[in-house]
PyMOL CGO cylinders between C-alpha atoms (Angstrom):
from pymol import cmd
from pymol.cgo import CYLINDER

trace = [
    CYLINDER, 0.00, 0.00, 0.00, 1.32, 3.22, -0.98, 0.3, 1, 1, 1, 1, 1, 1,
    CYLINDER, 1.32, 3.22, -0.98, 0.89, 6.84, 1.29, 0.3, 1, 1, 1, 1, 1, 1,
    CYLINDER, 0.89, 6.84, 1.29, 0.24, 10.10, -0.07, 0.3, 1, 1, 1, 1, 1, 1,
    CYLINDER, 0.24, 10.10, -0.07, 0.51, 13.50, 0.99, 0.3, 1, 1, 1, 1, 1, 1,
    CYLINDER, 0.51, 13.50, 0.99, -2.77, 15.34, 1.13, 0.3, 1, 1, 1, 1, 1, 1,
    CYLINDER, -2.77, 15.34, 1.13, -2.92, 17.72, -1.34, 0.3, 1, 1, 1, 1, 1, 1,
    CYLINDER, -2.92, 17.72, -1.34, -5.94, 19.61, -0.41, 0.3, 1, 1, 1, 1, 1, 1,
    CYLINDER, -5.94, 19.61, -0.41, -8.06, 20.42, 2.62, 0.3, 1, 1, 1, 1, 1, 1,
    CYLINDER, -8.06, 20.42, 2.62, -10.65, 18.21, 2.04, 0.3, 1, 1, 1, 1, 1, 1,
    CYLINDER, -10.65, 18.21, 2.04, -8.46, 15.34, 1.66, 0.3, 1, 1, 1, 1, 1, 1,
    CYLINDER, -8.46, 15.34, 1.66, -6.99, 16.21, 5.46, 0.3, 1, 1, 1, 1, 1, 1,
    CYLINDER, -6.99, 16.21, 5.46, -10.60, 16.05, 6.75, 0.3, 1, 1, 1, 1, 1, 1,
    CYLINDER, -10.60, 16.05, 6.75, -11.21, 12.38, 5.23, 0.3, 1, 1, 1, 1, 1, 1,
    CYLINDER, -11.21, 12.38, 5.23, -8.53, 11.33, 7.13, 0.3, 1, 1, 1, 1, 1, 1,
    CYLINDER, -8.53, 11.33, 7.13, -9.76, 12.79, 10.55, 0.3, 1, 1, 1, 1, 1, 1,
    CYLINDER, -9.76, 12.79, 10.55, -13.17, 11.53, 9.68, 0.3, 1, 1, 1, 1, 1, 1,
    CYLINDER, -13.17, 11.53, 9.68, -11.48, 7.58, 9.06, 0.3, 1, 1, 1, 1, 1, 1,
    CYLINDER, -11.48, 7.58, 9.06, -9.77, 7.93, 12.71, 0.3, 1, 1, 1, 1, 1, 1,
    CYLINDER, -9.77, 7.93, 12.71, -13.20, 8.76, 14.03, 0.3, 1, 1, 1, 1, 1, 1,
    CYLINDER, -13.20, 8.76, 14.03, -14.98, 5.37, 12.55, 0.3, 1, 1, 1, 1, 1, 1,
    CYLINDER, -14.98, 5.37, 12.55, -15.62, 3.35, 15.55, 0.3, 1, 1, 1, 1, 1, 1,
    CYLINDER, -15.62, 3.35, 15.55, -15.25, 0.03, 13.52, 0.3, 1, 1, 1, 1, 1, 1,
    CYLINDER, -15.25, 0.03, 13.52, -11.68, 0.86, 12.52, 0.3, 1, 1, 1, 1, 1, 1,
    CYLINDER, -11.68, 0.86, 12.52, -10.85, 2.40, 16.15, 0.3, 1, 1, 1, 1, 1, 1,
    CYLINDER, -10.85, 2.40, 16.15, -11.83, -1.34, 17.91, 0.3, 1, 1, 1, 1, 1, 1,
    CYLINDER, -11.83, -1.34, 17.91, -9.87, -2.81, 15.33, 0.3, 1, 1, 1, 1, 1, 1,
    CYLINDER, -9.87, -2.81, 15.33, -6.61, -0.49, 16.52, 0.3, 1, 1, 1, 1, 1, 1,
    CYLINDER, -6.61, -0.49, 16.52, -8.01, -1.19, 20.17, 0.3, 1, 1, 1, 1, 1, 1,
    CYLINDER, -8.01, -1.19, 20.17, -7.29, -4.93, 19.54, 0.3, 1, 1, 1, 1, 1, 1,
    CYLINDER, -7.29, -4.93, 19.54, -3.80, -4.60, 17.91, 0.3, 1, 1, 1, 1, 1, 1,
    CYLINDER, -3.80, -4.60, 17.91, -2.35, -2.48, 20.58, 0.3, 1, 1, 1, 1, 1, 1,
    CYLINDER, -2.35, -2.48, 20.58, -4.15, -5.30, 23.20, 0.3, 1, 1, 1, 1, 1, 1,
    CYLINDER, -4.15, -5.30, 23.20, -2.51, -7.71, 21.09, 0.3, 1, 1, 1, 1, 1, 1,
    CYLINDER, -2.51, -7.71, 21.09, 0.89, -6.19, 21.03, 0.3, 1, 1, 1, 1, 1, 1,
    CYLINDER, 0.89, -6.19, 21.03, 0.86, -5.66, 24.91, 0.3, 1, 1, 1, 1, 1, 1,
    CYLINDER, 0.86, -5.66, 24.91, -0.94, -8.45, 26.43, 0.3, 1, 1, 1, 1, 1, 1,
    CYLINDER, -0.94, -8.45, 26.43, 1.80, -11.18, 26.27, 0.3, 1, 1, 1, 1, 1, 1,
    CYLINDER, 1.80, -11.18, 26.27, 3.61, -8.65, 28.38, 0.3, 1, 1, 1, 1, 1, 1,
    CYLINDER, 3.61, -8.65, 28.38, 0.65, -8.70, 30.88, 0.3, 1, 1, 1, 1, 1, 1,
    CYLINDER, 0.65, -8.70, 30.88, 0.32, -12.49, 30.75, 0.3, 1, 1, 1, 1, 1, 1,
    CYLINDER, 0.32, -12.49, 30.75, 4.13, -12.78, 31.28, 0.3, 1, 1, 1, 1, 1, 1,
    CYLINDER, 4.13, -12.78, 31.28, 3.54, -10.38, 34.54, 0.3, 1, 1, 1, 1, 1, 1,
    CYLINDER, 3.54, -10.38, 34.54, 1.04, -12.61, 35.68, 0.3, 1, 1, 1, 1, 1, 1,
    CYLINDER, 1.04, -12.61, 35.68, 3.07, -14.93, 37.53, 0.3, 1, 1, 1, 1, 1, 1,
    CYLINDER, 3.07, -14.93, 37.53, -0.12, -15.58, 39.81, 0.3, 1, 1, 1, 1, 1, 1,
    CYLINDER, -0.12, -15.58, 39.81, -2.52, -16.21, 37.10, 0.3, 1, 1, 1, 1, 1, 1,
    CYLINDER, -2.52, -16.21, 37.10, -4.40, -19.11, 37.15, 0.3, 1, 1, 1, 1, 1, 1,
    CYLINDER, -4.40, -19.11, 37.15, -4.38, -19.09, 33.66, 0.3, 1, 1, 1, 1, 1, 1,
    CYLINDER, -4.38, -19.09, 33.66, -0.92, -19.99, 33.37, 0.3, 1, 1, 1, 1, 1, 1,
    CYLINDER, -0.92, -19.99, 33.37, 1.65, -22.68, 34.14, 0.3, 1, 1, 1, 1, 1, 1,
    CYLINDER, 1.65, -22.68, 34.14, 3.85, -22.63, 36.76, 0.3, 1, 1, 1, 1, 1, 1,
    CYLINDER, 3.85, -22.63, 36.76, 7.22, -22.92, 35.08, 0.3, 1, 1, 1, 1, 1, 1,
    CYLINDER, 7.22, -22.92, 35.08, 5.79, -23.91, 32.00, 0.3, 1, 1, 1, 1, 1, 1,
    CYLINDER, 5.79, -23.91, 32.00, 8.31, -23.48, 28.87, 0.3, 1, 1, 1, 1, 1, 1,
    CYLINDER, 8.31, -23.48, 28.87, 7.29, -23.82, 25.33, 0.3, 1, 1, 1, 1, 1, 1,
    CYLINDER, 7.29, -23.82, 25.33, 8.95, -24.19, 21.72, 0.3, 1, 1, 1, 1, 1, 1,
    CYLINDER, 8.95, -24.19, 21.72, 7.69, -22.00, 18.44, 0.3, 1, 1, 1, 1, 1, 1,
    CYLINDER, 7.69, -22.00, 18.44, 9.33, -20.76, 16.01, 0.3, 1, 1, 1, 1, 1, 1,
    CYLINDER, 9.33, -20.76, 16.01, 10.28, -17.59, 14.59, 0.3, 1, 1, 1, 1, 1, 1,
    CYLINDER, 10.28, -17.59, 14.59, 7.68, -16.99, 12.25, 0.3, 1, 1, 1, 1, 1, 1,
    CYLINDER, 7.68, -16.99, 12.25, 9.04, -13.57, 10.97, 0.3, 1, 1, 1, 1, 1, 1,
    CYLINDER, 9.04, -13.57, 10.97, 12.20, -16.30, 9.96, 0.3, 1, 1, 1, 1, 1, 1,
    CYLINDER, 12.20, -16.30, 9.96, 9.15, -18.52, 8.38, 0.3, 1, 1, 1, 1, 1, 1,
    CYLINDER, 9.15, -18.52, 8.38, 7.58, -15.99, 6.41, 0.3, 1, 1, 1, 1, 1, 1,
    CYLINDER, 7.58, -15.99, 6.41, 10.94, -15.07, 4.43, 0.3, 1, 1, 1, 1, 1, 1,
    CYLINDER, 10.94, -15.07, 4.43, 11.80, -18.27, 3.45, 0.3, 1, 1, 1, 1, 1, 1,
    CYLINDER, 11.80, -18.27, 3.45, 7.58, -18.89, 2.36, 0.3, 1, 1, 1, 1, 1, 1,
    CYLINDER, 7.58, -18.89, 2.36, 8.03, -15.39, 0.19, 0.3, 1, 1, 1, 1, 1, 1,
    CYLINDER, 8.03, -15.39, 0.19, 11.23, -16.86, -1.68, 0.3, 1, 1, 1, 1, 1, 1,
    CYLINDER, 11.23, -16.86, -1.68, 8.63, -19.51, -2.59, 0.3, 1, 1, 1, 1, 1, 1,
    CYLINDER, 8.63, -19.51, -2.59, 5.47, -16.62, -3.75, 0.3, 1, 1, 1, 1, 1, 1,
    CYLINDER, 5.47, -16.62, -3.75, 3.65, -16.92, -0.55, 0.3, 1, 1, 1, 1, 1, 1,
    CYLINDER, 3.65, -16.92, -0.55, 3.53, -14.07, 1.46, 0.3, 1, 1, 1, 1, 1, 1,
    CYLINDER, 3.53, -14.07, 1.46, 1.13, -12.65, 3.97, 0.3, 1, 1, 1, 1, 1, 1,
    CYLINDER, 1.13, -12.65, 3.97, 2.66, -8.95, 4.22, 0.3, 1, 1, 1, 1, 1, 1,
    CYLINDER, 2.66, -8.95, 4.22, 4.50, -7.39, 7.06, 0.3, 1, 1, 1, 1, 1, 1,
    CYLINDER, 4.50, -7.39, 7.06, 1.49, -6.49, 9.50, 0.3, 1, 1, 1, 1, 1, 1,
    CYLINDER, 1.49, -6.49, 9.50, 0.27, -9.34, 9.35, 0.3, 1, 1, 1, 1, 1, 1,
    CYLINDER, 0.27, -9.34, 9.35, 3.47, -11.74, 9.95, 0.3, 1, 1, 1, 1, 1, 1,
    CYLINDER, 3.47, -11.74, 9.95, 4.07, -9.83, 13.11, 0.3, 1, 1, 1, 1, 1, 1,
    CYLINDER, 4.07, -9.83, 13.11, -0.12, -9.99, 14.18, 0.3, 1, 1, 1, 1, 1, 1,
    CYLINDER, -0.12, -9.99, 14.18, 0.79, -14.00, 13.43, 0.3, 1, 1, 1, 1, 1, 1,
    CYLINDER, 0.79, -14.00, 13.43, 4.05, -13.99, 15.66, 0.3, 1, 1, 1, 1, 1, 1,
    CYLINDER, 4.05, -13.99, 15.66, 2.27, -12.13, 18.53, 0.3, 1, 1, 1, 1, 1, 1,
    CYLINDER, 2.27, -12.13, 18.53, -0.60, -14.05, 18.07, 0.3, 1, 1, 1, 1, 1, 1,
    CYLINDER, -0.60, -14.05, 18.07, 1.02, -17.38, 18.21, 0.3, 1, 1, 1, 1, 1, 1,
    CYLINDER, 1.02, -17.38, 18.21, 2.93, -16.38, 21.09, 0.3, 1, 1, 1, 1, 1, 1,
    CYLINDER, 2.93, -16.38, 21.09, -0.33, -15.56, 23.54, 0.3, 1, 1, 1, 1, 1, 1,
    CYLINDER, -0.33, -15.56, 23.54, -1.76, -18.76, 22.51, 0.3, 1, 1, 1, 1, 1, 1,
    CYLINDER, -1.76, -18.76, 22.51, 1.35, -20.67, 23.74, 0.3, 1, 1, 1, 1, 1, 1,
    CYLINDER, 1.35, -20.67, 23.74, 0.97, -18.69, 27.01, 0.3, 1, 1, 1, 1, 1, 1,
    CYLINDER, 0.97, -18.69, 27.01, -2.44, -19.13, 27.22, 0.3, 1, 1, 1, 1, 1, 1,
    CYLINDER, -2.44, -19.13, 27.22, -2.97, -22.97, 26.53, 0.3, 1, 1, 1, 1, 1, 1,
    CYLINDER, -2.97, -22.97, 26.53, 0.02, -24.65, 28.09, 0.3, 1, 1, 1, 1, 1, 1,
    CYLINDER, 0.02, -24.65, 28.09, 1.33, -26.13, 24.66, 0.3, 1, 1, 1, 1, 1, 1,
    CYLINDER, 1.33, -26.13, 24.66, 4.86, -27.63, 24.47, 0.3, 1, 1, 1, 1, 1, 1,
    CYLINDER, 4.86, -27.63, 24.47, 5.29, -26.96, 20.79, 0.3, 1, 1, 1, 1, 1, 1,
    CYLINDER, 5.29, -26.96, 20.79, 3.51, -24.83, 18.73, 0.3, 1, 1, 1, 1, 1, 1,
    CYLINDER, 3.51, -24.83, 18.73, 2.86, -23.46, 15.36, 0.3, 1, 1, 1, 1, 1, 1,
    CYLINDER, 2.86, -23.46, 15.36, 1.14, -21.91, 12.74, 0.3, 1, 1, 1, 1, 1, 1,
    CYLINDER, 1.14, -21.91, 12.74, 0.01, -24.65, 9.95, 0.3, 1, 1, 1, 1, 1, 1,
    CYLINDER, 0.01, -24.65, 9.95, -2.06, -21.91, 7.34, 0.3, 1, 1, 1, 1, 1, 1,
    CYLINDER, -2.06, -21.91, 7.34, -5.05, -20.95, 6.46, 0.3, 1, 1, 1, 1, 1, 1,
    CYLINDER, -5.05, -20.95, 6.46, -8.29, -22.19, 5.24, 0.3, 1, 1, 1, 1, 1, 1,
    CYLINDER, -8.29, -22.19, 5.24, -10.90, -20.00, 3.67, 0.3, 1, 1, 1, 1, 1, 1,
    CYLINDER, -10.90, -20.00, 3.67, -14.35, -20.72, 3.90, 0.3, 1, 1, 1, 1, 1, 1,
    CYLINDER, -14.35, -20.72, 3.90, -17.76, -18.61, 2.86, 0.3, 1, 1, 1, 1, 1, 1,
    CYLINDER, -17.76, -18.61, 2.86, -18.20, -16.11, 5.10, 0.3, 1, 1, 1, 1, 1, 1,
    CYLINDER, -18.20, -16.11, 5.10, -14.78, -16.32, 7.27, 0.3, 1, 1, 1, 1, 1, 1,
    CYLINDER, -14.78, -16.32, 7.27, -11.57, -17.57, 7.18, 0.3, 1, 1, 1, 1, 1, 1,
    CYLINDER, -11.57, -17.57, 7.18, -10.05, -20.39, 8.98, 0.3, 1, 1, 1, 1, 1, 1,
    CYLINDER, -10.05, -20.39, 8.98, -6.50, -19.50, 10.53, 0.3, 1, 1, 1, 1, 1, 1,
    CYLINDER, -6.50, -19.50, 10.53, -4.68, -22.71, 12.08, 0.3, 1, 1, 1, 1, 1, 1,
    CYLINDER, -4.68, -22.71, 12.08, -2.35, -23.58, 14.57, 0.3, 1, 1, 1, 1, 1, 1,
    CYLINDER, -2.35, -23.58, 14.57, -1.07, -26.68, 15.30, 0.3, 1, 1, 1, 1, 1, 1,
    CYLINDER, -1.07, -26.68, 15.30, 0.89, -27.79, 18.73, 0.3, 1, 1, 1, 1, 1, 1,
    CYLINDER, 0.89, -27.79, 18.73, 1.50, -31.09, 21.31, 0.3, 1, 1, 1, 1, 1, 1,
    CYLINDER, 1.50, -31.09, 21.31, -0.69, -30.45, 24.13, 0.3, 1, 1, 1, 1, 1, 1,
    CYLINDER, -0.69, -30.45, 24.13, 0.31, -33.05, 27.40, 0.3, 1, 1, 1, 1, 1, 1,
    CYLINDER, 0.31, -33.05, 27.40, -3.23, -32.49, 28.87, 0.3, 1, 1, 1, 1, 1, 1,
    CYLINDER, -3.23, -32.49, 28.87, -5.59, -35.37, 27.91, 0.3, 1, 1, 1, 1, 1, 1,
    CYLINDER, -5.59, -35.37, 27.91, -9.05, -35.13, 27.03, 0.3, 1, 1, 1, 1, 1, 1,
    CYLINDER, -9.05, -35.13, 27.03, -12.09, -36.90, 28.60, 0.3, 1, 1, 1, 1, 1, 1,
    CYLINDER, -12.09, -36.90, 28.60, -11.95, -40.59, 27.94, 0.3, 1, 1, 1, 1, 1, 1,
    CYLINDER, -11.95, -40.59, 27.94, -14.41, -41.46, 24.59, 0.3, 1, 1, 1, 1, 1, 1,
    CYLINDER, -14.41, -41.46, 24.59, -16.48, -44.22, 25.08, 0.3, 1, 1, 1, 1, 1, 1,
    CYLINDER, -16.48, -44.22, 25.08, -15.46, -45.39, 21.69, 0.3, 1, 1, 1, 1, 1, 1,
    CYLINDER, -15.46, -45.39, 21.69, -12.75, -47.86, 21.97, 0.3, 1, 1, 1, 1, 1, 1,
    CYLINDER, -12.75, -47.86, 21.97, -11.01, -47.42, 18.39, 0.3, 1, 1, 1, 1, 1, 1,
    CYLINDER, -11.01, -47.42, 18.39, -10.41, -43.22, 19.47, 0.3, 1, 1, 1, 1, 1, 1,
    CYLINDER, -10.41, -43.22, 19.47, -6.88, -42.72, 19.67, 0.3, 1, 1, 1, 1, 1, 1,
    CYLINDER, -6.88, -42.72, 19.67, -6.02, -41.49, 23.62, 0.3, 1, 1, 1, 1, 1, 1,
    CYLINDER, -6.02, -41.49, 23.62, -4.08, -38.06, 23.07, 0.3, 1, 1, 1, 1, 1, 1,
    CYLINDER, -4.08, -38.06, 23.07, -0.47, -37.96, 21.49, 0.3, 1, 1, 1, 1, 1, 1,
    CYLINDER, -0.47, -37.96, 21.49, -1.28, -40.99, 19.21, 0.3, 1, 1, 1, 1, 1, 1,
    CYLINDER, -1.28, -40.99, 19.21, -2.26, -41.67, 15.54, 0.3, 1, 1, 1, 1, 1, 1,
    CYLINDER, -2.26, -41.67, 15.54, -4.37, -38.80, 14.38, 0.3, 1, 1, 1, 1, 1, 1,
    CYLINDER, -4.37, -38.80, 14.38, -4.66, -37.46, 17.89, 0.3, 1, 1, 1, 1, 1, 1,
    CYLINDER, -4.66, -37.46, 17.89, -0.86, -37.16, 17.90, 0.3, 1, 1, 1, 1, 1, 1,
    CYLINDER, -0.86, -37.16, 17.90, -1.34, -33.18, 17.70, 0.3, 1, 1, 1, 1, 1, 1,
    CYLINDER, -1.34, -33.18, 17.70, -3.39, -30.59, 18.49, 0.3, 1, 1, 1, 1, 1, 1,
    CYLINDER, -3.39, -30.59, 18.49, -5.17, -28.48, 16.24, 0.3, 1, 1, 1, 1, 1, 1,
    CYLINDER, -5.17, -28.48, 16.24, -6.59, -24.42, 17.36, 0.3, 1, 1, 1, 1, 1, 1,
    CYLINDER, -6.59, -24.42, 17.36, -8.63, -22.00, 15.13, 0.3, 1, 1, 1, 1, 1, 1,
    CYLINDER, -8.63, -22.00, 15.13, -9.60, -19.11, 15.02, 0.3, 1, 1, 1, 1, 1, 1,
    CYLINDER, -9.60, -19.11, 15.02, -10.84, -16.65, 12.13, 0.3, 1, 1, 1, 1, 1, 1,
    CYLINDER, -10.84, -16.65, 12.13, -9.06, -13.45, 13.71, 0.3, 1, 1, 1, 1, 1, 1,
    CYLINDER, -9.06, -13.45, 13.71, -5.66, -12.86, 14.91, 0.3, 1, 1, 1, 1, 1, 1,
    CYLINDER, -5.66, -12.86, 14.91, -6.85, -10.30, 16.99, 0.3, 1, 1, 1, 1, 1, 1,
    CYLINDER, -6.85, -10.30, 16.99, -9.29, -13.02, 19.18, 0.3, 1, 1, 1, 1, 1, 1,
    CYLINDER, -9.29, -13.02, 19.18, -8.58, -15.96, 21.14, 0.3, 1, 1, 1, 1, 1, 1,
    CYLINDER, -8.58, -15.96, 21.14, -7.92, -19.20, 19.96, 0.3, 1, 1, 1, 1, 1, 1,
    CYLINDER, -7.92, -19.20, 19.96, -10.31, -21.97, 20.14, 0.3, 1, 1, 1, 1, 1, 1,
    CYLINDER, -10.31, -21.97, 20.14, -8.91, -25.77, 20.43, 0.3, 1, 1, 1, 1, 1, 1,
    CYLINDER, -8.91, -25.77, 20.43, -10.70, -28.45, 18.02, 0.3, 1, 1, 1, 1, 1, 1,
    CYLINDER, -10.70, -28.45, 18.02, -11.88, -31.41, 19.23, 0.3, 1, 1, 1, 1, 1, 1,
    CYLINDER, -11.88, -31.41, 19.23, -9.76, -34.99, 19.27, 0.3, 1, 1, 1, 1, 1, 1,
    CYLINDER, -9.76, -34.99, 19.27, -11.34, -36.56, 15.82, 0.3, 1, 1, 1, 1, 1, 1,
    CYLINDER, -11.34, -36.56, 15.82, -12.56, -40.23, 15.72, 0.3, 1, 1, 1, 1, 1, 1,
    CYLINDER, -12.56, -40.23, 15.72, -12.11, -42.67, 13.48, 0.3, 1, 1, 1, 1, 1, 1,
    CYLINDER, -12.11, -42.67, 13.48, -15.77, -41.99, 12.03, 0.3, 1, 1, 1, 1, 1, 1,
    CYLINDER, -15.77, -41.99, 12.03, -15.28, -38.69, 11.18, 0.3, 1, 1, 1, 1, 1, 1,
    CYLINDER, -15.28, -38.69, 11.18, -11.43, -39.28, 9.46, 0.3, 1, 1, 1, 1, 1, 1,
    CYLINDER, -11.43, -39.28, 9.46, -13.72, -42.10, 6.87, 0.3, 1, 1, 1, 1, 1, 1,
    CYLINDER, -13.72, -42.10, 6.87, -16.51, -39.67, 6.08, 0.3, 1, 1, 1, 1, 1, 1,
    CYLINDER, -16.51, -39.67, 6.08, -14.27, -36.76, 5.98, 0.3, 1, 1, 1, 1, 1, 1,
    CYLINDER, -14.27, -36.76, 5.98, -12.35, -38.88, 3.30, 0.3, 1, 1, 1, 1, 1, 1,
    CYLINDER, -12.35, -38.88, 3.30, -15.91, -39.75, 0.84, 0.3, 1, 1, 1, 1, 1, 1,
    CYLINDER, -15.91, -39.75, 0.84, -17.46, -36.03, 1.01, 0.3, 1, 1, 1, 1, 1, 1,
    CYLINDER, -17.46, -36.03, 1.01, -17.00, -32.67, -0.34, 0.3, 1, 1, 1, 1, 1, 1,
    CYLINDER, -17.00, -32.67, -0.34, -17.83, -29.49, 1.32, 0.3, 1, 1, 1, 1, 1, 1,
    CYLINDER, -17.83, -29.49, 1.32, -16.62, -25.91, 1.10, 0.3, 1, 1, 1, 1, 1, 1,
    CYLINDER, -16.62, -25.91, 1.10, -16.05, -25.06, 4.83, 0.3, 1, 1, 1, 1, 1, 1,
    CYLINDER, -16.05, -25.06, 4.83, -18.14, -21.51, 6.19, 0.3, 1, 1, 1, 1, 1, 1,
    CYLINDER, -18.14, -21.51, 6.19, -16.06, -20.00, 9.29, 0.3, 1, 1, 1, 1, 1, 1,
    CYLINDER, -16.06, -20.00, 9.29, -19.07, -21.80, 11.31, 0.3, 1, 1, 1, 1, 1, 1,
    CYLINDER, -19.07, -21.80, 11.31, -17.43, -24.40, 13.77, 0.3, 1, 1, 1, 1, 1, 1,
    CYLINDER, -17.43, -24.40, 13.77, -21.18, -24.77, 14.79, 0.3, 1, 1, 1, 1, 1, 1,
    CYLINDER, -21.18, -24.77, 14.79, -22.28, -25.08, 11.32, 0.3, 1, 1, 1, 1, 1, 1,
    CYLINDER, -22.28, -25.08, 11.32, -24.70, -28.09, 10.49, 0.3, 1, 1, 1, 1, 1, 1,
    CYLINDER, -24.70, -28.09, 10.49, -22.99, -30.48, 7.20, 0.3, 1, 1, 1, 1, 1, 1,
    CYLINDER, -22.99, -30.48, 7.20, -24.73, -31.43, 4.97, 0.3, 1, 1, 1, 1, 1, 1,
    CYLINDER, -24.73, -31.43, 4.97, -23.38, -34.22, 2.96, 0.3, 1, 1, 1, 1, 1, 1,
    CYLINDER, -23.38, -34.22, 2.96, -24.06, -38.28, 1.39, 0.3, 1, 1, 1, 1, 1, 1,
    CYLINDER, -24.06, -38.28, 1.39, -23.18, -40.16, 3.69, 0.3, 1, 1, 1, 1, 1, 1,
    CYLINDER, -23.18, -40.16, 3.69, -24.13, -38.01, 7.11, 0.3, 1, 1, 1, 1, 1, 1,
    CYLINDER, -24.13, -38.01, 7.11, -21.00, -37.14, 8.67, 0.3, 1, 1, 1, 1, 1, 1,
    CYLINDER, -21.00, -37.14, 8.67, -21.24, -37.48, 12.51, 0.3, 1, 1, 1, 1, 1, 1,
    CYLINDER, -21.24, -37.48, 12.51, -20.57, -34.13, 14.07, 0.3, 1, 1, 1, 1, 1, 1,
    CYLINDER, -20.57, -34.13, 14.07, -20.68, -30.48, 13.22, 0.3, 1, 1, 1, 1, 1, 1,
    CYLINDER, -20.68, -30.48, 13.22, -18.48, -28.03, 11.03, 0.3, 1, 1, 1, 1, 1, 1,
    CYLINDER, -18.48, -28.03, 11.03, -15.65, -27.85, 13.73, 0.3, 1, 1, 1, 1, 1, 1,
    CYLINDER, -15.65, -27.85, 13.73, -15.58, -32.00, 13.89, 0.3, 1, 1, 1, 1, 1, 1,
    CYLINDER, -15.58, -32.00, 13.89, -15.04, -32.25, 9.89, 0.3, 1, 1, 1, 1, 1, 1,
    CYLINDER, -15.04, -32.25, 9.89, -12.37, -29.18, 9.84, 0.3, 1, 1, 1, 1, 1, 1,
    CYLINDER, -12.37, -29.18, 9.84, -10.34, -31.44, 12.93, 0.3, 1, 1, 1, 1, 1, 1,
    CYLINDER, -10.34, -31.44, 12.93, -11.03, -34.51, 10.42, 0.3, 1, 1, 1, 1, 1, 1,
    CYLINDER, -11.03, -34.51, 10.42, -9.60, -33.05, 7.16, 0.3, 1, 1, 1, 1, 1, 1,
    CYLINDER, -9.60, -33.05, 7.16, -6.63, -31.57, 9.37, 0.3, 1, 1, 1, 1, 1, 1,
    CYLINDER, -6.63, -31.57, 9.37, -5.40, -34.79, 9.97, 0.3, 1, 1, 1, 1, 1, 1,
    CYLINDER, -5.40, -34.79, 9.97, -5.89, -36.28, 6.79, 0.3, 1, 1, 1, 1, 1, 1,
    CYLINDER, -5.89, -36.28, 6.79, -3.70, -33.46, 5.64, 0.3, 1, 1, 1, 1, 1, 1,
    CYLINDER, -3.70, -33.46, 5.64, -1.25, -33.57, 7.91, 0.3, 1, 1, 1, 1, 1, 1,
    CYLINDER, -1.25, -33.57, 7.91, -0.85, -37.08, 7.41, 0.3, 1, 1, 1, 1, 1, 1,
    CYLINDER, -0.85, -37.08, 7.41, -1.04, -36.62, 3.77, 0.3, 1, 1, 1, 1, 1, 1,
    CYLINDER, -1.04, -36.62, 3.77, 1.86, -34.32, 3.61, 0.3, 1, 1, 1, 1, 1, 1,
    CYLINDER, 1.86, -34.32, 3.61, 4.49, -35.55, 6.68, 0.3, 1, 1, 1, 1, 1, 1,
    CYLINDER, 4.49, -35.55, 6.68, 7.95, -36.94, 5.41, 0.3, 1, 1, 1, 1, 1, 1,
    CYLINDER, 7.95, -36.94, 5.41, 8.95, -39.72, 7.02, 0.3, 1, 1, 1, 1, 1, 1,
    CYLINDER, 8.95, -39.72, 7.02, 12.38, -41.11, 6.48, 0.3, 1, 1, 1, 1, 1, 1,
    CYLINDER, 12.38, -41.11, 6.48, 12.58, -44.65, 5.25, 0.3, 1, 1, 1, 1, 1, 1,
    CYLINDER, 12.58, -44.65, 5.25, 13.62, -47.07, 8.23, 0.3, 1, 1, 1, 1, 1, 1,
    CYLINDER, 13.62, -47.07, 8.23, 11.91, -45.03, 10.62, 0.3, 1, 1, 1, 1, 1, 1,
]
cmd.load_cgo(trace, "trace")
């Protein structure tokens, strides 16, 4: 984006009026709580939200998003460092050993930005037997969403075997609605959150290098 000079009065006022929108002043309201909330987390020491002694592992995204420019990607400055200070809070926030930003999905009405970490905490037992217990098979990782930087983070659900074989015979453009209803031949068991979790792990699976012997 390029900035110009205002030439003429008229042009000055535009900008004053622009400042004044209270859409784009909550949107400036989020980015500074973005930019300085990590530092009140970190402060925290007390806060039950966090772990006592907890240390995680991401990387440098800013490093990342080079390397994914040399290769025609790019996501623009603002928004690399919105990612890194975003992906940062969420490690502080949900105890995560590893974390990191996988991509993003678009959907109908909003976009689908994902992170993907190893979480130690376990989820409620599943009645079903064939589930894979957290850290294992396609429940080796854990997947978080969310379709603005600038909000929290909401963890997907461990998927079940179910979902992973419908997931794998349907088609469906995703919406930005983890609550959304699918509609598809066969039924798949669960809502729009359940099938994003499902296709996640078909495409990390899909796409993991793993060295022969090992």
């Amino acid at each position: 984006m390029k900035i110009q000079d205002p030439k003429f009065d008229k042009e000055i006022q535009k900008i004053k009026d622009q400042e004044n929108d209270p859409v784009k002043a909550a949107w400036l309201q989020k980015s500074k709580n973005l930019l300085m909330e990590v530092v009140d987390i970190v402060n925290q020491k007390d806060s039950s939200l966090l772990s006592k002694n907890k240390t995680f592992t991401i990387p440098d995204f800013s490093e990342e998003a080079e390397m994914l420019e040399w290769a025609g990607i790019g996501f623009g400055e603002d928004e690399v460092y919105r990612i890194s200070k975003s992906i940062k809070r969420l490690a502080i926030m949900s105890g995560a050993d590893r974390l990191r930003l996988l991509g993003k999905i678009y959907g109908t009405t909003k976009d689908y930005w994902i992170a993907v970490g190893v979480l130690a905490q376990a989820e409620e037992k599943d009645e079903d037997p064939l589930v894979e217990k957290r850290g294992e098979g396609a429940n080796a990782m854990v997947f978080w969403v969310t379709d603005n930087l600038l909000n929290d983070w909401i963890q997907l659900p461990d998927v079940k075997p179910s979902q992973v074989q419908v997931a794998s015979m349907i088609k469906h453009v995703f919406t930005g609605n983890l609550n959304a209803t699918i509609d598809s031949c066969p039924p798949f068991p669960g809502k729009e959150r359940h099938l994003l979790r499902a296709q996640l792990a078909r495409i990390v699976h899909a796409t993991s290098i793993i060295p022969k012997g090992l």
